[in-house]
C-alpha positions in Angstrom: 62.1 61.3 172.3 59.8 63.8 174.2 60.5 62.9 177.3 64.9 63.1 177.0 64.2 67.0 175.1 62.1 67.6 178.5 64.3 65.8 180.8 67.0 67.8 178.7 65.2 71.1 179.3 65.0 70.8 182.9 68.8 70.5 183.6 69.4 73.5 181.5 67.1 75.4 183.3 68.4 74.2 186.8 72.4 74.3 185.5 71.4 77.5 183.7 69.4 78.9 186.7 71.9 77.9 189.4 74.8 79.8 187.5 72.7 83.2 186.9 72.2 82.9 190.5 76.2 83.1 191.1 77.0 85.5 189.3 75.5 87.5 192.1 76.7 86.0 195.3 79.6 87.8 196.7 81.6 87.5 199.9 82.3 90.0 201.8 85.7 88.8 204.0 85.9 90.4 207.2 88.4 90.0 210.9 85.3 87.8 212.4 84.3 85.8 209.2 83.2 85.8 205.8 79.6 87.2 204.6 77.8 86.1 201.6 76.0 88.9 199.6 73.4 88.6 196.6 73.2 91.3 194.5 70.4 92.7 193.1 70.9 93.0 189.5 66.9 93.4 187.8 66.2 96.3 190.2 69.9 98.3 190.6 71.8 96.9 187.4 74.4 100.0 186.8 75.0 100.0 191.2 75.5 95.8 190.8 77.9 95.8 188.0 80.1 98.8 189.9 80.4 96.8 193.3 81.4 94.0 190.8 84.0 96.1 188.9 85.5 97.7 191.9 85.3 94.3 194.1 86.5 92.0 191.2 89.4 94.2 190.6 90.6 94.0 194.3 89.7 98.0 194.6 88.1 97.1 197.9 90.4 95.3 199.7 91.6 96.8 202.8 89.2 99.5 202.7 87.7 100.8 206.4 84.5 101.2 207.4 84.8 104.4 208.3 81.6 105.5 210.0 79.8 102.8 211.6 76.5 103.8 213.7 75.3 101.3 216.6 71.6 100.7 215.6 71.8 102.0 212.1 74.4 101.2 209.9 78.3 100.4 208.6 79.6 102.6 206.1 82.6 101.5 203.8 83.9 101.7 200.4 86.1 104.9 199.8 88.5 102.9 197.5 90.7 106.5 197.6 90.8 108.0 201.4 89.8 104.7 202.9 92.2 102.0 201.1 94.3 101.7 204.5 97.1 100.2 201.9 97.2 103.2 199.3 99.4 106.1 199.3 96.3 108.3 199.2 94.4 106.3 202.7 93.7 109.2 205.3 91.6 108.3 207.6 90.0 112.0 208.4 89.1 112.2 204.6 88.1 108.8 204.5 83.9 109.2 203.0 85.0 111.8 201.0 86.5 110.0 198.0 84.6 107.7 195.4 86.4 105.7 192.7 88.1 106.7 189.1 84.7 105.7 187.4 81.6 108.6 187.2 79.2 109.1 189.6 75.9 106.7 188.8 72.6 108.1 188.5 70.1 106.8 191.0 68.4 103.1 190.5 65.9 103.8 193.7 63.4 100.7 193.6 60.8 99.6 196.1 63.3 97.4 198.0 63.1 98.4 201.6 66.1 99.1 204.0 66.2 96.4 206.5 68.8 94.2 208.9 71.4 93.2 206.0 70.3 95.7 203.1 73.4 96.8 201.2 72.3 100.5 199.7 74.8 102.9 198.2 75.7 106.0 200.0 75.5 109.5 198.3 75.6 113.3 198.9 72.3 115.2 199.1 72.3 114.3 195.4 70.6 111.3 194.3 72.8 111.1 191.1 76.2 111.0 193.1 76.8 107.6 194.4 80.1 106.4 193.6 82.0 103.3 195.4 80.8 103.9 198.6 78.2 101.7 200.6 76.6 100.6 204.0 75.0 97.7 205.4 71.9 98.4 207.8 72.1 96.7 210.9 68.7 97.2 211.8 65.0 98.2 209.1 65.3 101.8 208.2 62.3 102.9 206.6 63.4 106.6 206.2 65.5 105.8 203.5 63.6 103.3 201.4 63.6 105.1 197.8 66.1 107.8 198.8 68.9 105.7 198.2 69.8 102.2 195.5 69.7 99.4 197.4 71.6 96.8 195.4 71.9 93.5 197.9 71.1 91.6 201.1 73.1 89.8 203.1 72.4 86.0 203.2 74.8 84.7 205.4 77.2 86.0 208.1 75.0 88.5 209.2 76.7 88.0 213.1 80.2 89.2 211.9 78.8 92.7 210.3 77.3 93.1 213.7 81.2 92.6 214.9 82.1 95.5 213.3 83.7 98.3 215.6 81.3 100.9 215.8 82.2 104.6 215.9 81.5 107.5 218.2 77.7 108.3 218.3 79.1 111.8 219.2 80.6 112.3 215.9 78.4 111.4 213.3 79.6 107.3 213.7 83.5 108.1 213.2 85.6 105.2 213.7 89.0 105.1 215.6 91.1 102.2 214.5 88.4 100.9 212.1 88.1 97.3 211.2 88.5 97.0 207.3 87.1 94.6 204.4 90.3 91.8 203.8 88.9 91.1 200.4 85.3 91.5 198.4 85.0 89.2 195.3 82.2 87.3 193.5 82.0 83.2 194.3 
């Protein structure tokens, strides 16, 4: 009898296990393929269940990344200036906007910003992230606990490098910006 309850214990662990695991696996679905995303939950809890609200809810479909720095970074994620399918999508405004939901208060953790870290973008204060997000094409140390970091890519790092970069000249800016097709959890 011991040994089905521990044999029994052990598949509920790795059933149980392997579906917590889900829950925070998105993909990202871009022109050059499709990126899978874990999300950080113990460490950025109130940033994770945003990205899942807004991405689960189809709020970032077709939303540009908008300023995209060779070396550094692609930033995306305004769901009202940058939705290149909404009434409201103007691409000169587009990083300006956030969602319909309040601004979060900073979750900064110990997680460091390196190739594939997903980190919320803000103004200069800590307690304004909103919707928007970027993911680091290279380590950038400067911002590790200035800004959440909420996720990693874990596969399909090659098509974020695809991404059309802006003009170094003015602050990353993207003409003709390539755009998220969809963002929703496995």
């Amino acid at each position: 009898m011991n040994k089905i309850f521990f044999n029994f214990l052990i598949i509920f662990f790795l059933v149980t296990n392997q579906t917590m695991s889900e829950e925070n696996i998105m993909i990202l679905k871009l022109k050059d393929g499709d990126v899978k995303i874990e999300l950080f939950e113990d460490v950025a809890p109130n940033h994770v269940k945003r990205i899942k609200d807004l991405a689960n809810s189809g709020k970032y479909d077709n939303v540009v990344f908008h300023r995209v720095i060779d070396g550094f970074m692609a930033q995306t994620g305004d769901v009202k200036f940058g939705k290149s399918d909404s009434n409201d999508f103007n691409l000169s405004r587009a990083g300006m906007g956030g969602s319909d939901f309040p601004d979060l208060n900073q979750e900064f953790n110990s997680l460091p910003h390196e190739r594939g870290t997903l980190s919320m973008a803000r103004s200069s204060d800590p307690n304004s992230a909103n919707s928007q997000f970027f993911i680091c094409f290279k380590p950038a140390p400067f911002l590790d606990r200035q800004y959440t970091v909420f996720g990693k890519v874990i596969e399909g790092m090659e098509f974020v490098d695809k991404i059309k970069r802006g003009d170094e000249n003015n602050n990353g800016s993207v003409t003709d910006p390539d755009k998220i097709i969809s963002f929703k959890s496995l």
